[in-house]
Structure formats: C-alpha cells, structure tokens
C-alpha positions in Angstrom: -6.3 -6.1 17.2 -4.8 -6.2 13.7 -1.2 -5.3 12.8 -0.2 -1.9 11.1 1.1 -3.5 7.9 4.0 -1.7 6.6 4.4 -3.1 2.8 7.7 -3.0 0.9 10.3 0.0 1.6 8.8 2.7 1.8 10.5 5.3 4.5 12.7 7.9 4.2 13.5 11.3 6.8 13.2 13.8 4.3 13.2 18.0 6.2 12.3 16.2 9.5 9.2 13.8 8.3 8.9 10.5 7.1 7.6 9.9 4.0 5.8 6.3 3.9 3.3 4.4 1.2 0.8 2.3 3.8 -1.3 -0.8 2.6 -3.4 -2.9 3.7 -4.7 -2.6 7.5 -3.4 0.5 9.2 -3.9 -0.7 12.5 -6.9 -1.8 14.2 -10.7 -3.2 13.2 -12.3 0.1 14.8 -11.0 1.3 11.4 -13.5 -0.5 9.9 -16.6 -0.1 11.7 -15.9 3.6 11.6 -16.3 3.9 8.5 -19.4 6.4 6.8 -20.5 4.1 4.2 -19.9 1.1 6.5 -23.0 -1.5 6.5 -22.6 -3.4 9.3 -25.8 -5.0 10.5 -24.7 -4.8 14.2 -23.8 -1.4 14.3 -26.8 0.8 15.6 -28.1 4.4 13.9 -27.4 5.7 17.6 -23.6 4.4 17.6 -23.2 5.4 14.0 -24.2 8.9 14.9 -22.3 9.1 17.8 -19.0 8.8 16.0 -19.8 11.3 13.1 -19.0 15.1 14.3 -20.8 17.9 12.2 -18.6 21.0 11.2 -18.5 23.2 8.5 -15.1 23.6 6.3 -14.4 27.1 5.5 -10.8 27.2 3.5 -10.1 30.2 4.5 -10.1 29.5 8.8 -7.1 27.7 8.0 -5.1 30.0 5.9 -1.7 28.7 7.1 0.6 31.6 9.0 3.3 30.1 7.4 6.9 30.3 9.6 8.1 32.7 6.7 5.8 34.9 5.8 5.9 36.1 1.2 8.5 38.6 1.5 8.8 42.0 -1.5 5.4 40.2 -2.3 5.1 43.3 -4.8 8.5 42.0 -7.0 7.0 37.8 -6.5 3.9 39.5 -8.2 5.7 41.4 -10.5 7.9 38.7 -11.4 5.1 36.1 -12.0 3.4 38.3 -13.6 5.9 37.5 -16.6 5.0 34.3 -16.4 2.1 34.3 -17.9 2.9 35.7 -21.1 4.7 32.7 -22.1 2.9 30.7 -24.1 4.9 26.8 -24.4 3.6 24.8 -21.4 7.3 23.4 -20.1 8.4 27.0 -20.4 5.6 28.4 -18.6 5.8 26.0 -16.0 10.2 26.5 -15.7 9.4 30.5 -15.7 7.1 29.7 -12.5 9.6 27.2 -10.9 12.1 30.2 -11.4 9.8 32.7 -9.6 9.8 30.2 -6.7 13.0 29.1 -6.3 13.9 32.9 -6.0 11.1 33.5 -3.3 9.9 30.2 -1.4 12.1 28.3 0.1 12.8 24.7 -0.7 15.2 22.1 -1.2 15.3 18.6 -3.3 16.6 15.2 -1.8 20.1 14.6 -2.8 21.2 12.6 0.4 23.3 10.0 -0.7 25.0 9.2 2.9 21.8 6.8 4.7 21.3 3.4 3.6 19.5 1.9 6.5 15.8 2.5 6.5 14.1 1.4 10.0 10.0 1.5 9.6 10.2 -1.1 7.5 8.1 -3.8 9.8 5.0 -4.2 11.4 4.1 -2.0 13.9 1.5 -2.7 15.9 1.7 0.4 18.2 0.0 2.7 15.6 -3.5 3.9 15.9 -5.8 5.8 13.5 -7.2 8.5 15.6 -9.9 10.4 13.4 -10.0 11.1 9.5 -12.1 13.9 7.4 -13.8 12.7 4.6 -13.5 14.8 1.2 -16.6 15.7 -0.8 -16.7 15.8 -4.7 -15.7 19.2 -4.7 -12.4 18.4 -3.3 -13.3 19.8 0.2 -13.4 18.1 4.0 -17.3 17.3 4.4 -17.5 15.1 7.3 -15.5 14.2 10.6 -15.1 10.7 11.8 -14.0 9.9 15.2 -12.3 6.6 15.5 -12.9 4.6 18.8 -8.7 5.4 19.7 -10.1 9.1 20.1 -11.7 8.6 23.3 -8.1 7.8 24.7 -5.8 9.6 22.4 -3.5 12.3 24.4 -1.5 14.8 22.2 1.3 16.2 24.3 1.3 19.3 21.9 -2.1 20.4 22.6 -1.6 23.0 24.7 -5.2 24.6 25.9 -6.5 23.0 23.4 -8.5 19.7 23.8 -6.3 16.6 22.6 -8.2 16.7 19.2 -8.2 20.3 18.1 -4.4 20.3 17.2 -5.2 17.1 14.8 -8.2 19.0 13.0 -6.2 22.1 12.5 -3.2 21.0 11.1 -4.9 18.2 8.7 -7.1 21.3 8.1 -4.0 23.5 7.1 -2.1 20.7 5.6 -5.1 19.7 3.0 -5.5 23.4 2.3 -2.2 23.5 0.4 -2.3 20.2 -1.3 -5.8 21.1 -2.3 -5.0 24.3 -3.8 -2.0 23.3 -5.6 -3.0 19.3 -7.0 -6.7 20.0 -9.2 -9.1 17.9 -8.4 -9.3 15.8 -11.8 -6.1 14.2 -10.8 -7.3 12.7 -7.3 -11.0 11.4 -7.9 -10.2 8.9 -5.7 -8.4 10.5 -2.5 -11.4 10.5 -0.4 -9.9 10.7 3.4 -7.7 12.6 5.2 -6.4 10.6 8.6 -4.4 12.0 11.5 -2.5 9.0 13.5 -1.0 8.0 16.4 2.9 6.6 15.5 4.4 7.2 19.3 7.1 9.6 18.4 7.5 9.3 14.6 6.6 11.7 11.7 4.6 10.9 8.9 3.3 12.0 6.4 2.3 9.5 4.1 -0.7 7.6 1.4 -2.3 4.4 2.2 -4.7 2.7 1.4 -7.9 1.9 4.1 -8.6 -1.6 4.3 -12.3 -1.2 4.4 -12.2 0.4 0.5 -9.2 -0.8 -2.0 -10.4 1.2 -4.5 -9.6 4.6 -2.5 -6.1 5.7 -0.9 -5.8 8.3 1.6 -3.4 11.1 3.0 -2.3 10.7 6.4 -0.3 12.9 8.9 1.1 11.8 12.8 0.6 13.8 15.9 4.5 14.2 15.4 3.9 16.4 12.2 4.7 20.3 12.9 2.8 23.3 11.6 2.9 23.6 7.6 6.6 25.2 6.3 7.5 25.5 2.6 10.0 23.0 2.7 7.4 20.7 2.7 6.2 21.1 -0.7 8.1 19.0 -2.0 7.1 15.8 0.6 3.6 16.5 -0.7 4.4 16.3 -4.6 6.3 13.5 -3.6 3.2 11.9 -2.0 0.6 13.0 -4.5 3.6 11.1 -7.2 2.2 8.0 -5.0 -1.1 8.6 -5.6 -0.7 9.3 -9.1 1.1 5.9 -9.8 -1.0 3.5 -7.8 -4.7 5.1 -7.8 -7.3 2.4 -8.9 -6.9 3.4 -12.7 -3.3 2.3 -12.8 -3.3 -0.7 -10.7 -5.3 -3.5 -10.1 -5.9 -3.8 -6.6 -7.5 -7.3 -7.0 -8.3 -8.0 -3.1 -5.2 -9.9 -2.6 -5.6 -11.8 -5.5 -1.9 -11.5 -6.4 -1.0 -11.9 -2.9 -2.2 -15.2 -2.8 -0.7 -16.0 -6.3 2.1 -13.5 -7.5 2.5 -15.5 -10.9 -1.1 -14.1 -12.0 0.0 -10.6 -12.8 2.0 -10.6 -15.9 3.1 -7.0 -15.4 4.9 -4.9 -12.3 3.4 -6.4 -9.0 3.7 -2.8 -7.3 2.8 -3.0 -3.2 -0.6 -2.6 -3.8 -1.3 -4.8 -6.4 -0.8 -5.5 -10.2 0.3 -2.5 -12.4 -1.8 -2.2 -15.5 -0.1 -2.8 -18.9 -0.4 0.7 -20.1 0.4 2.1 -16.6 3.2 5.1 -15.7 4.4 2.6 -13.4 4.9 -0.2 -15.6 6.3 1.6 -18.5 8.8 3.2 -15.5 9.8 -0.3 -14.0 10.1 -1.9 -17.6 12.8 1.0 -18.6 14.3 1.4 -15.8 14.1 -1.4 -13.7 13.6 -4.6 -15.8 17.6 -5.2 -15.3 18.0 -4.7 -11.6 14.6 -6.3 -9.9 16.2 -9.2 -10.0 19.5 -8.0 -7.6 17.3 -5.8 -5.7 14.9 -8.2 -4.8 17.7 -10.2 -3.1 19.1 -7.7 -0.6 18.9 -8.1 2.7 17.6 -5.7 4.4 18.5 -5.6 8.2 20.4 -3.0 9.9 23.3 -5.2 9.9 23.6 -5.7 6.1 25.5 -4.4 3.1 23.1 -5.4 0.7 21.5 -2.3 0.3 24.6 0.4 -0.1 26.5 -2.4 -2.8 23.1 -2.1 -4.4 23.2 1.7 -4.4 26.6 2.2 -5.0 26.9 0.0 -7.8 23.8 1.8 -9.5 24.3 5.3 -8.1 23.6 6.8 -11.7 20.3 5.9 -11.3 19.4 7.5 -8.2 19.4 11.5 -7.0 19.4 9.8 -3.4 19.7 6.8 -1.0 16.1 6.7 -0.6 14.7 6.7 -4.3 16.4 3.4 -5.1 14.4 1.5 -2.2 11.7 0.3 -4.1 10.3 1.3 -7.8 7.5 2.5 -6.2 9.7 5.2 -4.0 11.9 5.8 -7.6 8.9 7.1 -9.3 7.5 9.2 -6.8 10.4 10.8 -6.3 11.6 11.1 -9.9 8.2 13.0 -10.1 8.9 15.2 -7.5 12.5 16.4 -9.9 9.8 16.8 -12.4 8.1 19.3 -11.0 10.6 20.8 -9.0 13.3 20.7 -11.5 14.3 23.1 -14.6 13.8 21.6 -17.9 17.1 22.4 -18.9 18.5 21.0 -16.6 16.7 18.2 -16.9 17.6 17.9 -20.9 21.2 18.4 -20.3 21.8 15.6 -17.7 23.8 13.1 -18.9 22.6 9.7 -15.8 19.9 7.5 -15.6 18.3 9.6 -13.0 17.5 12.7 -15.4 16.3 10.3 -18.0 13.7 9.1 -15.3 12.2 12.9 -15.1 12.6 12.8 -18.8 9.9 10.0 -18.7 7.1 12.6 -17.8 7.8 14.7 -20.5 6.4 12.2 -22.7 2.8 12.8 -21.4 1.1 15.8 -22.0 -1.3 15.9 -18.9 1.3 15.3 -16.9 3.4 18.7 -18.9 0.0 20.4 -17.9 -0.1 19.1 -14.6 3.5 20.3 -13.5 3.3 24.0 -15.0 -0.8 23.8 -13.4 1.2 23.0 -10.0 4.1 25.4 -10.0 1.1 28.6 -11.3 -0.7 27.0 -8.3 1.8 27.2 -5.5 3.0 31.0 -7.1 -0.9 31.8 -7.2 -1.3 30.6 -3.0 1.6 32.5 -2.0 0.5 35.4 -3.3 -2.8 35.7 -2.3 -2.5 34.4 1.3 1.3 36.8 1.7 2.6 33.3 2.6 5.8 31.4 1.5 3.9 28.2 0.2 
C-alpha cells in the first residue's frame, strides 16, 4: 500500500473546502492497474472489463439545481445583453464581471487571520474510489471503478447505492468547469476522480502516478452539492492547471527529485518550470527575493515561522494562504484576475495587484478571462441557475 503523497503546501479552507495540488501517488497501487490504457501483462481482458462501467454522458441530466436559483433572470439578460456591445477585451470581460457580481453570488479570499495549515503530510488513509475519463471533446466517456469501490460506504447516500452520490456530483461539478474553462486550455486534464479523505473536503488537481504527462480534478465524498460560491475554488484550481500542465513544466520522472541542482529554473512541486513559463517569469518577479526566507520556515503547528513570514511580506499577499508556496500565489493571483475589476486592479498601489497585473501581459490569457466571465453569465442564464 503506497502513501498519499502530499507535496509542498498546498491547503487552504476556502467557503467550506479545501483546496489542495496532489503529486505523485494518490494513494494506493490499485490506482495503477486501474487504469484504461494500462498494459499490464498480468491483468486479464475479463478483469479489465470488469472494472470499466458503460454509461452515456448527457450534459444536460446534470443541470445543477443550484441552492439559489437566477433571480429577475429577465434584468441579468438584459443587463448582459450590454455586454456584448463592447468591443476592448478587458472591458468586455469587467462589464461581465459587473453583471455577476450584481446577480451571482461570490466572494474572494482575503483571510489574513489562519497561519497554520494541517494537510500538509502524508496521509495514508486516503483512497481513490472511481474516476471518469474525459474524451477529446471535453466530455466524461468512460467510468473506472477502482478496487476501493467494492468497500467504499458514503454516509450521504441516502437510497442511493454508495456510488451514485459520487457520479452525480463529479457529474454536476465537471458540468460547470466544462462549460466555463474551453477546452484548448485543458488538453491535458483527462480524469475526473472522486476520493475517500475520512472527513475532509477537497477539491483539488493532481497528478496520477501512472501518467506524468496528465493531471486531474478531484473531489471527496465530503464535497456538498455545487453553490456559486464555488466558482471561484474552481478558477483557482484550473490557475493550477494552467501553471503546471506538461507544456510549462518538465515533469522529468523524478529526475529533479533525485538531483534538484539539474533544473536551472523554478523547481515547482511537480517538477522543473520551463524557462519561458508563467510560473517562472511569476517566481523570478515576485519571488527571487524571498525563496530563500521561505524556504527556511518551519512549518509545524507550534511555529512562528510562517506568520513572521507573512506578516513581514503582507503586501504581497490578499491572504494567509496565497503566500504558502509560489505555486498557491499564482493560482490564486489568477483567481483576482478573473474575478477582479481591472480598475481596480490598475489602481492598487501593493505587490499583490501587481501579481494580477502579470496576466495582463498575455493576450490569451485577456481572452481567456473575459471567455470565462461571458461563460459563467452565458450558464446562468440558460440553465435559470446562480452559477
């Protein structure tokens, strides 16, 4: 039985979940020999096909009844509607932002009062229970029961059978971050997981240790029903994937594991960030002066090291959590991105404005945020939910 390998610091409670980066082996070898494409001479067509489940994926059976459902849905239209007209992207997209900050609730991390993170071991209690494959087309082709499913219990089930729950909410889950991130920008997000963490709440993107060259969206049994406050955990997550997909990191095998010295850039979690990289250019502004102090601190329940860190460098953060590790700091500053008015933006005088400022500089990312913001307007209104 392997280890769930929690790497770096990479927790936070953000509106009741934890938000975590995974690498390397989840939990336990079933992971492995469950795989689809797995070639393991000692696993049998019969016991291959035993463990795939056939289903069809229709979007719309999971059309989330969202806790709040789109209220005066004919002035959201309406005021969309405006939206459109404009024709400079960062406009467009702050003229969308507007429409949804007036309708769908939501709200931005600015906790500044936890400095004690706990998940930041191994935890060996942890098991993958099933995952959904995604097809090219960004949809859930194929269901893979994991070996933990013949003894997984979910306590929520209800009537239901202890898998159903699972299905529905991954279902319901991948049905927003489908619709809102296109599907150019996540070539490489090929499985959707639901996991057993005991009583914690996760939301989170790892990477399977059967394929380095994917990483993968995972939710806990612990996860609730879909709510619009969590739009802003799954930007936050999809900021992950966007900053340590294959194409900006080089995963390597371990290679830099073994011999940190051989990367000559960022060594992010997951391997070595590429020279041209977001995350590289990210650490090398805003990082190059305090890796050294932060990779120092101590970071047990029982020391300081962590809040003299933070409060010596609060400028630079819009919360406790974003200064835990670059790779957290990025994510989230891409989260104020997309969630934050330019203006705003433009006018703030700290480090941590400058670090949303950063995206600006890219143009498919400029795309990308207004493309998001249209997106979630777009859901809400057709499906009369508050996305």
């Amino acid at each position: 039985m392997r280890k769930v390998v929690i790497s770096g610091l990479v927790v936070v409670i953000i509106t009741t979940l934890l938000i975590i980066i995974f690498q390397g082996e989840p939990n336990s070898e079933e992971v492995q020999d469950a795989d689809l494409h797995n070639e393991d001479e000692g696993a049998s067509e019969e016991d291959e096909e035993s463990k795939l489940v056939d289903f069809e994926y229709d979007p719309s059976d999971f059309m989330i009844r969202a806790y709040r459902p789109l209220m005066r849905s004919d002035i959201f239209e309406e005021d969309g509607e405006g939206c459109y007209e404009v024709d400079e992207v960062i406009e467009r997209g702050d003229c969308f932002l507007e429409v949804i900050n007036d309708h769908l609730s939501f709200d931005l991390n600015y906790d500044q009062t936890q400095f004690y993170f706990p998940i930041q071991q191994e935890r060996d209690d942890w098991e993958d229970v099933f995952y959904f494959e995604v097809g090219d087309e960004g949809d859930l082709v194929d269901l893979e029961l994991l070996d933990y499913a013949e003894e997984y219990e979910d306590e929520f089930a209800g009537p239901q059978d202890d898998l159903a729950r699972g299905k529905e909410t991954l279902m319901a889950y991948w049905y927003v971050f489908s619709s809102v991130i296109p599907n150019e920008f996540r070539p490489t997000l090929e499985r959707v997981y639901w996991l057993d963490a005991q009583e914690q709440q996760l939301l989170a993107i790892y990477r399977p240790p059967d394929d380095s060259e994917i990483l993968s969206l995972v939710l806990s049994q612990y996860v609730g029903d879909y709510d619009t406050p969590v739009k802003v955990i799954l930007i936050h997550e999809f900021g992950h994937y966007l900053t340590l997909n294959s194409s900006e990191i080089d995963y390597s095998n371990g290679l830099y594991e073994d011999d940190p010295s051989l990367c000559e850039e960022y060594l992010t979690v997951y391997g070595c960030a590429k020279e041209d990289s977001y995350m590289n250019q990210f650490v090398g502004l805003f990082w190059s002066d305090l890796l050294e102090e932060y990779e120092a601190i101590d970071w047990s329940e029982e020391s300081d090291d962590y809040r003299e860190f933070f409060e010596k460098n609060e400028n630079h953060f819009f919360n406790t959590y974003q200064g835990t590790a670059p790779e957290e700091d990025i994510a989230e500053s891409f989260a104020f991105f997309v969630f934050l008015d330019s203006d705003r933006v433009e006018t703030g005088d700290r480090v941590k404005y400058d670090k949303v400022s950063f995206f600006y500089q890219f143009d498919e990312l400029v795309e990308l945020r207004t493309e998001i913001l249209e997106n979630f307007y777009n859901l809400s209104l057709e499906d009369g939910n508050r996305y």
